[in-house]
C-alpha positions as a Markdown table, in Angstrom:
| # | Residue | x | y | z |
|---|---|---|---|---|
| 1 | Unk | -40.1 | 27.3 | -28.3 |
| 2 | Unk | -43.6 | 26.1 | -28.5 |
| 3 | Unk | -45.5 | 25.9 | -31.6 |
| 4 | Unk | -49.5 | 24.4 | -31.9 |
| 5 | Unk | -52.7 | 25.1 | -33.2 |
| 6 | Unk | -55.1 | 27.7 | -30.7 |
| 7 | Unk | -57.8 | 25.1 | -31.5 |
| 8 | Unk | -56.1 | 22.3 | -29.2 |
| 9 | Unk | -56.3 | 24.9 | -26.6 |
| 10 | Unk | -59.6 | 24.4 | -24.5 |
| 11 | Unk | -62.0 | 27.4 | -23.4 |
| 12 | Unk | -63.4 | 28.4 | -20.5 |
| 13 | Unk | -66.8 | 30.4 | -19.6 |
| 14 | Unk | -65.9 | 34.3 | -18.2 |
| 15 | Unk | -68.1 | 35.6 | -15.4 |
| 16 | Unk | -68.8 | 37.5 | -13.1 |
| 17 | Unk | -70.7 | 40.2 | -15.0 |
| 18 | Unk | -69.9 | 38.9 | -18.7 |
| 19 | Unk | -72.4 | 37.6 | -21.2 |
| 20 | Unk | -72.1 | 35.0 | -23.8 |
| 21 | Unk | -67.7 | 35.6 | -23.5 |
| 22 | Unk | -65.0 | 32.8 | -23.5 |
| 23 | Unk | -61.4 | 33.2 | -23.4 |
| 24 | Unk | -58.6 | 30.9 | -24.6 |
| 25 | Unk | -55.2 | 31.6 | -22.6 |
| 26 | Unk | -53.2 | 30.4 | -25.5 |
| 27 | Unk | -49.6 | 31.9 | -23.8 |
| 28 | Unk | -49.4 | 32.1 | -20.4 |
| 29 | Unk | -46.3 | 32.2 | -17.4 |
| 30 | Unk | -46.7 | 28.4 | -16.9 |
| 31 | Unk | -45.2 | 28.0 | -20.2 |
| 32 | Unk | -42.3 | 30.2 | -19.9 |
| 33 | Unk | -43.7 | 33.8 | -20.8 |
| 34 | Unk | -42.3 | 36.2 | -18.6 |
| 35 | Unk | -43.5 | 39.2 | -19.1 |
| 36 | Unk | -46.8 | 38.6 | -20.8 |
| 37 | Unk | -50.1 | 36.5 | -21.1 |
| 38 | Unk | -52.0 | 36.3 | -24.9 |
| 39 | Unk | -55.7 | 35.4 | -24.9 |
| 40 | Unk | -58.4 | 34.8 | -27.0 |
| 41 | Unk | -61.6 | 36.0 | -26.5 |
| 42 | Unk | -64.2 | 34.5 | -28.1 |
| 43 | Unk | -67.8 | 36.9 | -28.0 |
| 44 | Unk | -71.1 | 35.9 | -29.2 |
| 45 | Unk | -73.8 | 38.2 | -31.0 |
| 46 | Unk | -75.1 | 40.4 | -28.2 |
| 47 | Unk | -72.0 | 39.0 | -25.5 |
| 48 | Unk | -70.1 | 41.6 | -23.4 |
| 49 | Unk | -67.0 | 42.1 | -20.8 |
| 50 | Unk | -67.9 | 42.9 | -17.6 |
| 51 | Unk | -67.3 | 46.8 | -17.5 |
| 52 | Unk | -64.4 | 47.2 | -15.2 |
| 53 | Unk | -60.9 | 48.5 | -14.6 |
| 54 | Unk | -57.6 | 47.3 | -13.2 |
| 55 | Unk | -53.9 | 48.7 | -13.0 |
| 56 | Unk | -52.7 | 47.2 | -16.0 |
| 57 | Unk | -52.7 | 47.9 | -19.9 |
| 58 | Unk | -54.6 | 45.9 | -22.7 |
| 59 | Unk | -53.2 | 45.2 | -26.0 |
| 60 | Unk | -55.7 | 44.3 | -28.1 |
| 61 | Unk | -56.5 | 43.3 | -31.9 |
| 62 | Unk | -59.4 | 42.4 | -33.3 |
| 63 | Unk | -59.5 | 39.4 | -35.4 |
| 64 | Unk | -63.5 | 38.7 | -36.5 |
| 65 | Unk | -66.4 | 40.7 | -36.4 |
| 66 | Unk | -67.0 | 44.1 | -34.6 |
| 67 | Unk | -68.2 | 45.5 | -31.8 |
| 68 | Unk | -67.6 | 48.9 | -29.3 |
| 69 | Unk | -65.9 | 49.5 | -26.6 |
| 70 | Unk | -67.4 | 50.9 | -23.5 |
| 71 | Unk | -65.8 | 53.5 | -20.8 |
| 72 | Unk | -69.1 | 53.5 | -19.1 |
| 73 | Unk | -70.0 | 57.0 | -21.2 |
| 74 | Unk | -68.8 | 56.9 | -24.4 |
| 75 | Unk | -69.3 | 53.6 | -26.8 |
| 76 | Unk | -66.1 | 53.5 | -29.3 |
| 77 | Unk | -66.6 | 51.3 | -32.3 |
| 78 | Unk | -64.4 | 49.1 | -34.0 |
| 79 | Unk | -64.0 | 46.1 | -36.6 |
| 80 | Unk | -61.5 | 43.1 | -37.8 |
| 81 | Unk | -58.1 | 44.4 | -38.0 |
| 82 | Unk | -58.5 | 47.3 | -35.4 |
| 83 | Unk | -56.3 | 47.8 | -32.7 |
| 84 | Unk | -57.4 | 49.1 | -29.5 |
| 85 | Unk | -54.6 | 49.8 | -26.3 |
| 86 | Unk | -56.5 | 50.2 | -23.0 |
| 87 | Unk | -54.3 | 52.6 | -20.6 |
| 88 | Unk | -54.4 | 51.1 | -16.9 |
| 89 | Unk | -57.0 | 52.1 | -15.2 |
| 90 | Unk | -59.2 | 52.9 | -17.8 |
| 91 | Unk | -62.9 | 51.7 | -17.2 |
| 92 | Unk | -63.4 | 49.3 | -20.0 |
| 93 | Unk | -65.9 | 47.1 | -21.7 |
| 94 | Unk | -65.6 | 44.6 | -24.9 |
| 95 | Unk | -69.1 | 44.7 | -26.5 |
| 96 | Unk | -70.3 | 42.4 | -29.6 |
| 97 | Unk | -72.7 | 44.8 | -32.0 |
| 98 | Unk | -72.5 | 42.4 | -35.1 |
| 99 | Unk | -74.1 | 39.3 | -36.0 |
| 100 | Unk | -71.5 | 37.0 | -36.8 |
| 101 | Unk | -69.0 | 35.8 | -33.5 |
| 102 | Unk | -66.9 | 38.7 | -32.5 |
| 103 | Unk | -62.4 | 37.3 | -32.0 |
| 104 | Unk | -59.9 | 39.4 | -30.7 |
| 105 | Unk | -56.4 | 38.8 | -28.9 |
| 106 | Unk | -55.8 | 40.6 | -25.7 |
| 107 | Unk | -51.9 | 40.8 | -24.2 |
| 108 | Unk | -51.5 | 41.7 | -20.4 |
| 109 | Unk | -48.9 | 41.7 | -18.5 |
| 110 | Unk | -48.3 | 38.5 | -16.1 |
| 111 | Unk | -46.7 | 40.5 | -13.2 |
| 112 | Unk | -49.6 | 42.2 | -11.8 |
């Protein structure tokens, strides 16, 4: 068991094709998790994912702020305390449209 505070966790700039986007890996398969990896994403006002797909799901929530996401044609808006599953796949981008930082946690699996 490992309990500590995400704060004491450091973050790290995400690229290629991102803007103003950091990510936390607050749980990860060094630590002992299995199946799955949690993250935080950190997204400033105006920020984005890079638009992108892969073959694995998302599990996300939305912690702070709000935001759309992005299939490439259709924007799908959403706020604090929205979920939002990705399907593998799926084209997808994370898009801050407030002014205050947007937060959410993302799961994916470790095996890819």
């Amino acid at each position: 068991m490992n309990v500590f505070n995400y704060e004491t966790v450091a973050s790290a700039d995400v690229e290629n094709g991102a803007s103003k986007v950091r990510v936390k890996w607050l749980i990860t398969k060094a630590m002992g998790a299995k199946n799955f990896a949690m993250r935080l994403f950190e997204v400033e006002p105006n920020g984005y994912s890079p638009l992108h797909t892969h073959p694995w799901e998302h599990e996300v929530f939305i912690l702070e702020g709000k935001g759309i996401v992005f299939d490439g044609e259709k924007a799908t808006p959403f706020k604090a305390n929205d979920v939002v599953f990705i399907p593998s796949d799926e084209r997808h981008q994370f898009k801050n449209t407030g002014r205050k930082q947007l937060k959410f946690l993302c799961l994916v699996p470790n095996e890819k």
